[in-house]
N, C-alpha and C positions, 0 to 999 in steps of 0.2 A: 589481427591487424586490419584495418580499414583497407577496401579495395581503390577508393579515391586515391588522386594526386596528392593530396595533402597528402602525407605522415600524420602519426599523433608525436603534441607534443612530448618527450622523451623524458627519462627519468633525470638524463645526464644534463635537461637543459633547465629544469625546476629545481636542480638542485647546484648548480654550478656558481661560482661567485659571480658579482652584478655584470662586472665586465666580461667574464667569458659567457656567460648566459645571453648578454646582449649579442653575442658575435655570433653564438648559437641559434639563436631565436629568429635573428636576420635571416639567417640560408633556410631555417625552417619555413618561417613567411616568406619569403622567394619562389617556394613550393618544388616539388618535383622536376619537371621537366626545363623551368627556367635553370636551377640549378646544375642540374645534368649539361645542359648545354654550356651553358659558362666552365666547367670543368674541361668539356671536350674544347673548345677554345684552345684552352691553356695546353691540350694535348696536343693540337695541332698545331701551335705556333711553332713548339718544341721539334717535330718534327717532318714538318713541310719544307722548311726554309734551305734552298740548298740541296734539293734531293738527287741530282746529279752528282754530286762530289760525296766520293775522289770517283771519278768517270774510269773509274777500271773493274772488274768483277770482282769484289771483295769476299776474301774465308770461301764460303760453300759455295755462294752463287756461279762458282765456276761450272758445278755442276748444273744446281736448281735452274738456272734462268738460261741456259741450252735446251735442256730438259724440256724445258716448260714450252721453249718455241717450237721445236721437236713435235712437241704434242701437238699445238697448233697447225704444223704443217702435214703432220702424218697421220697424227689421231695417236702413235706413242713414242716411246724417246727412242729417239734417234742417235748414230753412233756421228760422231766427229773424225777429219784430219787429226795426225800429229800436231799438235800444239796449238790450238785453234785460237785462243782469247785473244791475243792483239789482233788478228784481224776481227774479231767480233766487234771487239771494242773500238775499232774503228769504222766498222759498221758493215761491214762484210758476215751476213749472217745467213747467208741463204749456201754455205759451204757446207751443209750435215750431209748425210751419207742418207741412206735407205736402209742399210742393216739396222738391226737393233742395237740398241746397248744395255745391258745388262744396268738395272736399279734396285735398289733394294726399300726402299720406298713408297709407300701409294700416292697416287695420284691427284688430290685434293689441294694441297698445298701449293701444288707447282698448277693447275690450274689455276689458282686464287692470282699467281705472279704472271701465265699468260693472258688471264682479263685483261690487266695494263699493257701489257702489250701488244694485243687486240686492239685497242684504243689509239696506244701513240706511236706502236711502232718497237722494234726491238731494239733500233739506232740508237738511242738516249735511254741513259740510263736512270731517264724519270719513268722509262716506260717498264723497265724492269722492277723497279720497285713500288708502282703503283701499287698496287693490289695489296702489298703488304703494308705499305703506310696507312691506306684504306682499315685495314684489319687493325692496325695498331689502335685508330682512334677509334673504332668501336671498338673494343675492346675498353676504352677507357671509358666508354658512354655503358656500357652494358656491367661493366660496373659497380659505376653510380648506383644502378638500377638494382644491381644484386643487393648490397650495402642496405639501401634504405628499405628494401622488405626484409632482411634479414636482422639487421640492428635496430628497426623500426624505427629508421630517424634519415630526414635527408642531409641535415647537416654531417652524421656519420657518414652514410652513403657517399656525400662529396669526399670527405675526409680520403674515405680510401679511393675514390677513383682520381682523387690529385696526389697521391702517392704513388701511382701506377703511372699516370702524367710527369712527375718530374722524375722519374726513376732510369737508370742509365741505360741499365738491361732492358727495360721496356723500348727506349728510345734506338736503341742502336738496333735492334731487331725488327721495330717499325719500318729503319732507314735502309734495311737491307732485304736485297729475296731471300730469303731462306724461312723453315717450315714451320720454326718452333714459334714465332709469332702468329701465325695460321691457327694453331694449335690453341693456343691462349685463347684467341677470340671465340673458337667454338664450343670449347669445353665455359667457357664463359656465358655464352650463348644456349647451352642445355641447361646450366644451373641457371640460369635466368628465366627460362619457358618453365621448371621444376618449382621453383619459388611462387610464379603465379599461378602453378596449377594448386600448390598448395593452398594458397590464400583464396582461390573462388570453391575449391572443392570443403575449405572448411567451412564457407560462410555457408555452401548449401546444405551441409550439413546439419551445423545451430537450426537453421530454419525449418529442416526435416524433424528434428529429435527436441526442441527448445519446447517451454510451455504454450500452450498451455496441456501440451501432450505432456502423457505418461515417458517417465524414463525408456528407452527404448533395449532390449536387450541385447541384439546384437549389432543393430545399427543396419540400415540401408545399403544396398550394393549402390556402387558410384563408376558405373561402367563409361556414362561419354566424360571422357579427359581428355580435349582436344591437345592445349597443352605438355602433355604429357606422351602425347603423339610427335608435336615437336621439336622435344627433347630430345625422343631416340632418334630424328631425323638430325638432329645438329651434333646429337654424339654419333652417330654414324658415320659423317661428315669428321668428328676429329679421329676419327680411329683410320679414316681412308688419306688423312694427313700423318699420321705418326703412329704405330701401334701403343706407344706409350699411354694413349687417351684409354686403354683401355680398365685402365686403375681406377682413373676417373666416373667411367659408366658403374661399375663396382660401387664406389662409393657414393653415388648420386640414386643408384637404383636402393641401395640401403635408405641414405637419407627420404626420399620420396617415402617407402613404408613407415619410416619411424612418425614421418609428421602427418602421417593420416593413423597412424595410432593413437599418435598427444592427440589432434582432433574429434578422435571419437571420443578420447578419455575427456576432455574438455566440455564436451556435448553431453554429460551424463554418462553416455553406452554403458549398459552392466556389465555386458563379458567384450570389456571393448580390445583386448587385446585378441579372444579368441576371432570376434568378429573381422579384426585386420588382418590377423593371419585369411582366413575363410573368405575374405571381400574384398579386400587390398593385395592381395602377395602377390597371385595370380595373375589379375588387371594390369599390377604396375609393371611386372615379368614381362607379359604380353606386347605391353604400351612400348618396350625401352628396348629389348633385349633384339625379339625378331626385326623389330623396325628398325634398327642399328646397322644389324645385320644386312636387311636387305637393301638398305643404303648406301650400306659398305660397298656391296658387291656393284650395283649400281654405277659407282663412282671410277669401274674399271670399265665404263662401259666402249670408251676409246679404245681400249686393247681389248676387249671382246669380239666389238664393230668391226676390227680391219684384221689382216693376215700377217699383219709383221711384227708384230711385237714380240720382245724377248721371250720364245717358249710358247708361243702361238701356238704352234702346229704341235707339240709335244703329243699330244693325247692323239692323233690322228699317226702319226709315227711311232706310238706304242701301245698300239691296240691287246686288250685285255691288260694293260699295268696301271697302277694308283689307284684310286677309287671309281669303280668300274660303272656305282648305280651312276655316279652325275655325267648328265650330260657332258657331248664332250668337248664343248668350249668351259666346261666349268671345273672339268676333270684335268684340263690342263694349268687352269689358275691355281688349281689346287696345288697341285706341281709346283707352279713355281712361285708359292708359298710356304711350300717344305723349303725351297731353294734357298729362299731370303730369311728363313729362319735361322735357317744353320748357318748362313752369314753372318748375323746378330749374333748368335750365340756361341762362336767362334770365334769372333775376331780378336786377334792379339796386337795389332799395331800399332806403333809408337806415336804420341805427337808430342811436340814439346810444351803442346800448350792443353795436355791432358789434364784433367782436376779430380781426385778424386771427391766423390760427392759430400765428405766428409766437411770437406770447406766451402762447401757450394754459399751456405746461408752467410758464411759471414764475410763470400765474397775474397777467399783468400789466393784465389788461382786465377783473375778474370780472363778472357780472350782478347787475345789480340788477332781481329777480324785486318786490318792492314798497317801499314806502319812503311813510309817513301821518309826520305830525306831531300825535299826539293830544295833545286839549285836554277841559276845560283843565288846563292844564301843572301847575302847582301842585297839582290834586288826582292827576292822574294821574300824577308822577314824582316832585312836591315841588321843581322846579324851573322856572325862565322859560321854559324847552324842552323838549321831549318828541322823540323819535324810536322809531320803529319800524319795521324793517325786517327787509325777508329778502333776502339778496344771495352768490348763488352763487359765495361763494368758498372754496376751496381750505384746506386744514390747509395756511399757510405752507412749514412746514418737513416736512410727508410730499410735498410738490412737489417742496419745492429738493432734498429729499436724494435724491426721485425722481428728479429729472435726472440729481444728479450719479453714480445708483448706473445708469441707464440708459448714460451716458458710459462708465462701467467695462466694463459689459455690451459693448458694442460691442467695445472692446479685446481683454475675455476671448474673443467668440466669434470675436474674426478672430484674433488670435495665439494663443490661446489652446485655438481647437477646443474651444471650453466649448458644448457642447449647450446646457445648463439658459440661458446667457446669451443663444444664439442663437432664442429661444424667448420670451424676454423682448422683445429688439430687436422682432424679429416683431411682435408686441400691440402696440407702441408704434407702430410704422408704420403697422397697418392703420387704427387707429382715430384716425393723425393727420397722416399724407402726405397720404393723396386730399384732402384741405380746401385743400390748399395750392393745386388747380383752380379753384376754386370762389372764390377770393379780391376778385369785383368784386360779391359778392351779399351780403346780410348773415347773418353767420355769429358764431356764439357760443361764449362759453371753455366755457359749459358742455358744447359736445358730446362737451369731453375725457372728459367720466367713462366714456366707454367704456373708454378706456384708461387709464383708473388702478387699475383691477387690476392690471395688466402692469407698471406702476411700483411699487406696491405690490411684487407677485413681483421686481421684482428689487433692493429695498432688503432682501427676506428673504434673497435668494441673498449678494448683497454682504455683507450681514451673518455671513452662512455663512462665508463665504470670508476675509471678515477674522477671525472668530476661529482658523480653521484657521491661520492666518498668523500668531495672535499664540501662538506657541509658548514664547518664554520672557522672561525680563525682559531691557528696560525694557517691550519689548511689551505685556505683559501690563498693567501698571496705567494703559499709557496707554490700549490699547483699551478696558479695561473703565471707567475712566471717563470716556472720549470716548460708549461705546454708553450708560450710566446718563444723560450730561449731555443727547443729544440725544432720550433716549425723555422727559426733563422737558419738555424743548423742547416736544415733538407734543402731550404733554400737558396740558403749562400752553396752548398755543395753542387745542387745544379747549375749554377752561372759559373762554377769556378770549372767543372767537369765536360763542361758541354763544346767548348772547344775537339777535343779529344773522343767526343761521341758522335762528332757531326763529322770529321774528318779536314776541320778547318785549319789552317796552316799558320803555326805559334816556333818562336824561337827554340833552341831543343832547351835551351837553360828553364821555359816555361814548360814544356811538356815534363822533363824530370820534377816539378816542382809537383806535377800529382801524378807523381808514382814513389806513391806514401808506406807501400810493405814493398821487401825485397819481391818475392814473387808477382806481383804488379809489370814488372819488366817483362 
């Protein structure tokens, strides 16, 4: 694939009937980055507007956005009063304590939500949610970005990063502090530095090993990846937001060898997979693993820096216990990562708004992040009921069709040897097998938005693929108005949803009107 702005034109747009080719063709000639932007647009109208409301700490932020000012003013979290949030929320925030508080957590995320706060203050709750609405729309720009090296088309590329844009889960975790949005953007952000190391390491490649040379037999070592250096720095970065990222490096440190395998294989190389084993494994290990690593650690560097943090002093109050070579600010972090492991992988506690991961994808359990009944009803809706709510659910139909284009995916890359589908599958397992461990703790549909990117990608790819396919009639007018009926669908489902995502205040007779399964409630 071409390292320019442009794309090439795609298979899915030369062969697509006249009208959806023309629609295709448009965002292609548009080019890259115009298009990217106009996407992020539509992500920000979605969820800028209103970012104060509902002005009370909504689901986690009770924890994340103390936390996060905590760190701000200590360097780590800080313990609270008895009952702290309404005076928070009223702007009384300077009431933390000096002890610690026990987190179980890293630190990246809740940094991300004290930048805005940095900025405008902890008083408004635009300042709590800055950072993560920040993150939300890049995330939807980065993307774009993934998309169109991956599917090698920008109009795909758009495709999936306006399905990440009108998507409910996407929106409502934008609108809110908390981590798993954090999370998305950087694991996003390493598959984005990984794609264009890809694509400059191949082209150096061709050049190295192309005619009018001899075939080359094992192929060039390719040691400067800059790239590829900041990948392991942005996965580092999500692994010090969520340990969950850590599926992710797994599966992006694979993908990375494989596509400098197809490269050399591509280039000629004789023994070209012995050569990537030999010239690539090593390299890329190197590039991702330790620089992860030592970014991770990096990212503790608040509770390193000061003496209060939860377990601070552990290592100096138990001399010769846990691991004795490391140093002993690092012997105590160790410590109390044993701590919060055995948190994780103990916890038994009930929520009502638990999901198992079983239903994540099709969206069967969503979150209910808040939910007031304001009064009085009459002046404030003009009827006997008021509702107001924020509840983590999903765009409907960019779910189901996400399934059903992830199902296809599977097919394509096991008979099909479809790369771009086996790459898709990939994102969708990291970010929603390992849950399926973890199934006696409580656990939520929202953690899927890590992988609704990758469903996203691959309702873009599917869509590729079906126009390639609809080459002539009847095909054609049923593809092209099967793809017009279901982009109304995502569409009308966003305007009808977005009430109920933004936390805007509707009649309760209108809020029951979309909560369409029983479990929705």
């Amino acid at each position: 694939m071409p390292l320019t702005d442009r794309a090439p034109r795609p298979v899915a747009e030369r062969h697509a009937a006249p009208a959806v080719r023309t629609g295709v063709g448009a965002l292609e000639r548009l080019g890259g980055w115009p298009a990217t932007l106009a996407v992020a647009g539509v992500a920000a109208a979605l969820r800028l507007p209103a970012l104060d409301r509902p002005r009370a700490l909504v689901f986690d932020e009770t924890y994340y956005v103390k936390d996060a000012w905590t760190l701000l003013q200590l360097g780590y979290e800080g313990q609270w009063p008895a009952d702290p949030d309404p005076a928070f929320e009223a702007g009384d925030v300077d009431s933390y304590l000096t002890e610690p508080s026990y987190v179980v957590h890293p630190p990246v995320g809740k940094w991300v939500i004290a930048a805005g706060m940095r900025l405008l203050g902890a008083q408004d709750p635009v300042g709590w949610r800055l950072g993560t609405v920040v993150a939300g729309v890049l995330a939807v720009v980065l993307l774009v970005r993934v998309g169109r090296r991956l599917l090698g088309s920008t109009a795909l590329g758009a495709l999936a990063g306006l399905l990440l844009a009108l998507d409910g889960t996407a929106i409502v975790l934008s609108r809110t502090a908390l981590l798993d949005g954090v999370l998305t953007t950087l694991v996003l952000a390493g598959a984005a530095a990984l794609l264009v190391d890809r694509d400059r390491a191949a082209a150096r490649l061709a050049a190295a090993t192309g005619p009018p040379r001899a075939p080359a037999r094992w192929g060039p070592w390719s040691l400067w990846r800059p790239w590829r250096v900041v990948a392991g720095v942005m996965l580092g970065l999500a692994v010090g937001t969520k340990w969950s990222a850590l599926w992710f490096v797994a599966l992006l440190g694979l993908l990375t060898v494989a596509w400098d395998a197809s490269a050399r294989r591509r280039a000629g190389v004789v023994l070209w997979w012995q050569g990537t084993l030999l010239r690539d494994t090593v390299p890329a290990f190197v590039a991702l693993v330790p620089v992860a690593a030592v970014t991770y650690v990096a990212t503790w560097a608040g509770w390193l820096g000061t003496s209060g943090g939860y377990g601070r002093s552990w290592a100096a109050d138990h001399p010769g216990e846990g691991v004795t070579w490391l140093p002993e600010p690092l012997r105590a972090l160790w410590q109390y990562h044993q701590q919060m492991w055995t948190f994780h992988t103990t916890l038994d506690a009930e929520h009502p708004y638990a999901a198992h991961p079983a239903g994540w994808l099709l969206q069967l359990r969503p979150t209910s992040f808040f939910y007031e009944a304001p009064g009085p009803a009459q002046q404030v809706c003009g009827a006997d009921r008021c509702s107001q709510a924020v509840t983590s659910l999903g765009n409907p139909f960019v779910w189901w069709l996400g399934v059903a284009a992830v199902v296809a995916c599977v097919w394509w890359a096991v008979r099909r040897r479809d790369a771009r589908a086996a790459v898709v599958v990939g994102g969708v397992a990291a970010g929603w097998l390992p849950w399926f461990a973890y199934t006696e703790r409580a656990i939520f549909t929202f953690y899927a938005v890590v992988l609704l990117p990758w469903l996203a990608l691959g309702v873009a790819h599917a869509v590729g693929r079906l126009l390639a396919w609809a080459d002539d009639e009847p095909r054609r007018s049923t593809v092209r108005t099967g793809l017009v009926a279901l982009a109304v669908l995502v569409l009308a489902a966003t305007v009808f949803f977005w009430p109920v995502w933004t936390g805007q205040v509707v009649t309760f007779r209108m809020w029951q009107l979309r909560q369409w399964l029983p479990r929705w409630v």
